[in-house]
C-alpha positions as CSV (number, residue, x, y, z in Angstrom):
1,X,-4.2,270.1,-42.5
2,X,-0.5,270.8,-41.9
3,X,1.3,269.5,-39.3
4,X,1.6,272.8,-37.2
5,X,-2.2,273.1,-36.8
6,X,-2.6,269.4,-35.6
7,X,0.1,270.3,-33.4
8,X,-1.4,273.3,-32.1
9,X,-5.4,271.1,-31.8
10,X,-3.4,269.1,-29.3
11,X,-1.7,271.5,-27.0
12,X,-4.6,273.2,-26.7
13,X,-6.5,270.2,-25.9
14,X,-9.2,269.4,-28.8
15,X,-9.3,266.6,-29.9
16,X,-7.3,265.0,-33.1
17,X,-8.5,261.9,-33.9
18,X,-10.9,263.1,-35.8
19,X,-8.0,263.1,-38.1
20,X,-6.4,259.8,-38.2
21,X,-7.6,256.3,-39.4
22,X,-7.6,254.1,-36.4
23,X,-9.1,251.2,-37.8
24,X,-6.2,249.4,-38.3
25,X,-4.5,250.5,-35.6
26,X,-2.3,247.8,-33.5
27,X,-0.5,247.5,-30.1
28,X,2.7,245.6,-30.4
29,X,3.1,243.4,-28.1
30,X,0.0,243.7,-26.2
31,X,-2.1,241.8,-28.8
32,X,-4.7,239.9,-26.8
33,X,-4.7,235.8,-27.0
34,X,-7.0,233.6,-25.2
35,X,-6.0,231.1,-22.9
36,X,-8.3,228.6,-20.6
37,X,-6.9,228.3,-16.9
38,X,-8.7,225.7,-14.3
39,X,-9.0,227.3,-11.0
40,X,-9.9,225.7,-7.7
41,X,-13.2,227.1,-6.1
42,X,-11.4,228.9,-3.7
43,X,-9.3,230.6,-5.7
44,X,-12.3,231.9,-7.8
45,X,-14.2,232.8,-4.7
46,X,-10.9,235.1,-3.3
47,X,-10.1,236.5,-6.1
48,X,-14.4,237.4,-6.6
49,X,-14.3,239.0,-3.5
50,X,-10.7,241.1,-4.5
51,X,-12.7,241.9,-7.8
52,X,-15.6,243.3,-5.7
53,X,-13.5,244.8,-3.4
54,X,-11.6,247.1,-6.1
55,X,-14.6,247.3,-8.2
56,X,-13.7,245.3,-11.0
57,X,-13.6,242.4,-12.8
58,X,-12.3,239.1,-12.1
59,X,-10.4,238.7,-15.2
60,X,-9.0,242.5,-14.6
61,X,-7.8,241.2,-11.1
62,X,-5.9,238.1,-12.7
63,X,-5.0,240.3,-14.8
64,X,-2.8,242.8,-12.8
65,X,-2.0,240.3,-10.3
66,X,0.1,238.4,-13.3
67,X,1.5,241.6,-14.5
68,X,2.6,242.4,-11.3
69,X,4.0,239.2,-11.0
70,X,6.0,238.9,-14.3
71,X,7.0,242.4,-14.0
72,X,8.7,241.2,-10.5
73,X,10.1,238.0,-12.0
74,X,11.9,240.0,-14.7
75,X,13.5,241.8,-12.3
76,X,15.6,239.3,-10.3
C-alpha cells in the first residue's frame, strides 16, 4: 500500500493498524517498573473512597495524584 492511500484510510477515519506491526512497539519513557510503597490504613481507606468516588482504581488514583504532583514540582 502506498503511503497516499494509508493517508487517505486515516482521514477518513478507518482504521490503519491493520497495517503496522505493533508487537514490538515501545513508549519511551513511560516504560512501566514496579515499585512496593507501605501505606498507613488511612491513607488506603481515603484514597479507596477517592477511587470509588471517580470510578476507578486505587492504583489509577495514586497514579494521577503523583503525576499531578511531579508535573507541579517541575514547575517551580
Amino acid at each position: 500500500m502506498k503511503a497516499s492511500e494509508l493517508d487517505e484510510k486515516f482521514d477518513e477515519d478507518e482504521s490503519v493498524l491493520e497495517f503496522f506491526d505493533l508487537s514490538s512497539v515501545r513508549r519511551p519513557g513511560l516504560e512501566q517498573r514496579r515499585v512496593n510503597v507501605d501505606f498507613p490504613v488511612w491513607m488506603i481507606e481515603s484514597l479507596d473512597k477517592a477511587a470509588k468516588k471517580f470510578g476507578v482504581s486505587r492504583q489509577s488514583v495514586i497514579k494521577i495524584w503523583l503525576a499531578e504532583r511531579l508535573e507541579k514540582e517541575q514547575l517551580t
